[in-house]
N, C-alpha and C positions, 0 to 999 in steps of 0.2 A: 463451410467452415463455421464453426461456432465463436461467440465472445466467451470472455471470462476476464470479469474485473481481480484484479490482484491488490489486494489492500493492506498497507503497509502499515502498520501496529507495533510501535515501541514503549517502552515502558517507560516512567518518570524516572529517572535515576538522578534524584539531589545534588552532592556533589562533583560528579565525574565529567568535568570538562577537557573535551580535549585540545590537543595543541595543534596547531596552525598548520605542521606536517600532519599531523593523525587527519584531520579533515577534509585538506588538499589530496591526500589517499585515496579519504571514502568519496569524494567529490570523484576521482578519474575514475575511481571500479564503478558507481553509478554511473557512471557515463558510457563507461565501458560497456556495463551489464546492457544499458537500453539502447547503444550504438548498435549491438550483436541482435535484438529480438527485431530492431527496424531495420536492418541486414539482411534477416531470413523473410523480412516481409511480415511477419507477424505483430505488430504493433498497431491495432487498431485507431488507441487515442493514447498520446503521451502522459495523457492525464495532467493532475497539480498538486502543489502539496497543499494540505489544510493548514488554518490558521489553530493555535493551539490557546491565544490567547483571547480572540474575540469566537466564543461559541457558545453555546446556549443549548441547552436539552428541552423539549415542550414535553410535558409529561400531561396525561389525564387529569380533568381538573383543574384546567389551565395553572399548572405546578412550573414553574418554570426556574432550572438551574443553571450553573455556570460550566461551563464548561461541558464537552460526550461524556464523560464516566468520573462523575463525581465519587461512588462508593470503590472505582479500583484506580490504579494508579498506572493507567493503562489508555493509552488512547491509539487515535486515525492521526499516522502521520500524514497519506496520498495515497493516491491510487492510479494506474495503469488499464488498458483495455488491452488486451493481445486476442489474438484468433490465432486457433487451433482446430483441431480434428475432435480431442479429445479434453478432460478434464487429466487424466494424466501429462498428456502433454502440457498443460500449462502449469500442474505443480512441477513440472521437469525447468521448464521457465523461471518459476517461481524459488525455485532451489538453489540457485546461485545467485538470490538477490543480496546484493551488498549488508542491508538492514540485517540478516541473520547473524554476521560478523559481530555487529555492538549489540546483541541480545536481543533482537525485534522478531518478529514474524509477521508473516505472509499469510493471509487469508485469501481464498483460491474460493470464485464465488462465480459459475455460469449468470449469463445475461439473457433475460427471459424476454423474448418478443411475444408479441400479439398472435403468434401463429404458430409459437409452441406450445405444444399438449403434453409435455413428456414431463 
């Protein structure tokens, strides 16, 4: 079986807070979604979520900014480890993640050990 980190990427959206039901929602289908891949046994590392307000970028020339992505409005909400067979199979994973619902996406990224050559 292979890894493959799944990294969850939502966009800044300014005003749009939601209400205590909408959240308590996205709370149980997250829950739901990653209750179903540690079900099938596929859930490598539950992962965490990242901080959005304490980050920092190092750039060349010891450049140093606030925040992952200062120029888009776009960032690393967390990330998950699942194991699969394939990279299909974990955008199949990665397809019913809750974060698509409020406009996010899934980044679907193989984990490279020491003693893969491919």
């Amino acid at each position: 079986m292979k890894e493959f980190v799944l990294i969850f990427r939502n966009s800044e959206n300014g005003g749009a807070k939601p209400s205590p039901e909408q959240m308590q929602k996205l709370l149980t289908d997250w829950m739901d979604w990653m209750g179903s891949i540690a079900a099938q046994d596929k859930l490598a590392d539950k992962g965490n979520r990242l901080s959005m307000s304490e980050s920092k970028t190092v750039k060349p020339g010891n450049i140093i900014t606030d925040g992952p992505y200062t120029e888009v409005k776009e960032f690393i909400n967390g990330y998950i480890i699942v194991r699969t067979e394939t990279i299909d199979k974990a955008v199949e994973i990665a397809s019913a993640c809750p974060i698509l619902n409020i406009g996010g996406n899934v980044e679907v990224r193989k984990v490279v050990t020491p003693d893969d050559h491919s």
